[in-house]
N, C-alpha and C positions, 0 to 999 in steps of 0.2 A: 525551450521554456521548461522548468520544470514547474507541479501542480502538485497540489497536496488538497485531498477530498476527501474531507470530514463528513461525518455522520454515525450515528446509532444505529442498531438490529434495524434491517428493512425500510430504510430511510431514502433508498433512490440514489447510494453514492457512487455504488459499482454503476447505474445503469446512465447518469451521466458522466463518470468516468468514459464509459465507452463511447456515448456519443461523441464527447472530445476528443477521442485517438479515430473514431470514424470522419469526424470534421477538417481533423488534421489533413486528409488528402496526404497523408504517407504510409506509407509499410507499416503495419502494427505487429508488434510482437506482444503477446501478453505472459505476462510472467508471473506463476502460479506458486503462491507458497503455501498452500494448504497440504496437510495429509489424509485425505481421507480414511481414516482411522477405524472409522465405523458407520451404520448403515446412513444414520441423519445428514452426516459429511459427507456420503457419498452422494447422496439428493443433491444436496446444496451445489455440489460441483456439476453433477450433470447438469442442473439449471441453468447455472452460468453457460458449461461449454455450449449448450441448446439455444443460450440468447445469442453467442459470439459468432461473426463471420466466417464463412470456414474458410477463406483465404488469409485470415491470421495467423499466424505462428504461434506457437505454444509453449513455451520452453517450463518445465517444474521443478523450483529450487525451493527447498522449504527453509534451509542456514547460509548458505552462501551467495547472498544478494547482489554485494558489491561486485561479488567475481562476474557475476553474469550481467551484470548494470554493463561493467567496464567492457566486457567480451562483445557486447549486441548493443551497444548506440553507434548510432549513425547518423549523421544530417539528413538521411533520407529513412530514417524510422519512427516512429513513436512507441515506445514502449510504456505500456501500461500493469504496473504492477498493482498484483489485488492479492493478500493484501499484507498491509504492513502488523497489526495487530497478530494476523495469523506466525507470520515469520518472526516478531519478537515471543511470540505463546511458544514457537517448537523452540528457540533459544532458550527461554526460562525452563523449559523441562530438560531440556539435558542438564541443568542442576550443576553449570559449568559457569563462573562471575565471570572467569578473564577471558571465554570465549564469547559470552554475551557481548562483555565492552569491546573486544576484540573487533569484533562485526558489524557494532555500532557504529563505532570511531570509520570503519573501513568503509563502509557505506557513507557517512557525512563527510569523510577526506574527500569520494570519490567524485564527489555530486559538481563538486566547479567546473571540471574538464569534459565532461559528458556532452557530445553532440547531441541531437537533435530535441525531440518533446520527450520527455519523460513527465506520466501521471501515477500518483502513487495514488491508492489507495486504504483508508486505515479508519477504525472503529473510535469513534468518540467517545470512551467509557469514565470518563473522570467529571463528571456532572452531575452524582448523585452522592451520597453519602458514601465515607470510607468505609470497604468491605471488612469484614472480620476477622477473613483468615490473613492468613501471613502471605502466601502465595499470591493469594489476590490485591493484598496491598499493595505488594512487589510490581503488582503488573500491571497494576492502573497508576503507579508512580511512573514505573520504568516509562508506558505508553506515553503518560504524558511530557517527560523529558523529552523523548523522542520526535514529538510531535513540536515540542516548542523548539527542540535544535531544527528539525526541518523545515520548518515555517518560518527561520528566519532567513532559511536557503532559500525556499521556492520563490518567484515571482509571483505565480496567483495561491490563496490560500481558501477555500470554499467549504462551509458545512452547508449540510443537506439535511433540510429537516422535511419530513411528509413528503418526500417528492419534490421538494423545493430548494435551490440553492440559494446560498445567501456569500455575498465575496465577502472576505475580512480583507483579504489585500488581493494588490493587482486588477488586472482588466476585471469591470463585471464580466458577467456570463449574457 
């Protein structure tokens, strides 16, 4: 199955992402695209690794999604990537269009063939008013393309608000 878990800053999506690759009863690999850049990003990450199991797998790819999607599913995994927002942010900064679409296109080819749970997830940022800058326009358009090409992949589709999930498609929760 794969899952797509929307939500805003601190909204509860990563930490019911996780309970669903723990619920799964398989092999979880989590798959990290963030860079930890600087001190606040390094927090954020150690938080995460400090919630996760430490019999998970770990694999950290911050551009190359699909390759690692494609390399590590299996019938007997669950793979939870956190998150998609982050891994389109290091795309848009390398300041490169045809490897953004490159990656993008490669990642939504990839998603039909993919054995086992795949949980993606990604920042809900296109719900307030258009930002100002150019970059930031870029990025809450790009996100929300992305989000709407994937939600029409995934089987379940879930935002998370306060802690709370809410299904827009597929099985509730």
């Amino acid at each position: 199955m794969l899952q797509l878990i929307l939500g805003g800053a601190r909204s509860g999506k990563s930490r019911l992402a996780e309970k669903l690759a723990s619920d799964s009863n398989l092999s979880v690999t989590y798959i990290a695209t963030s860079q930890p850049l600087d001190g606040e990003m390094s927090d954020r990450v150690a938080h995460h690794r400090a919630r996760r199991p430490a019999e998970w797998a770990l694999i950290e790819e911050p551009l190359e999604l699909a390759r690692v999607l494609r390399e590590s599913a299996s019938a007997e995994h669950c793979l939870l990537v956190d998150c998609l927002t982050l891994w389109l942010t290091n795309l848009l900064m390398l300041d490169d269009a045809e490897r953004l679409a490159a990656e993008r296109e490669a990642l939504l080819d990839c998603l039909a063939c993919l054995p086992g749970e795949i949980i993606f997830v990604s920042n809900e940022t296109g719900m307030g008013v258009v930002p100002l800058g150019e970059l930031t326009r870029r990025y809450v358009d790009e996100a929300g393309w992305l989000h709407q090409a994937l939600a029409e992949r995934c089987q379940r589709v879930v935002l998370t608000v306060a802690g709370l999930p809410l299904t827009l498609k597929g099985p509730a929760l």
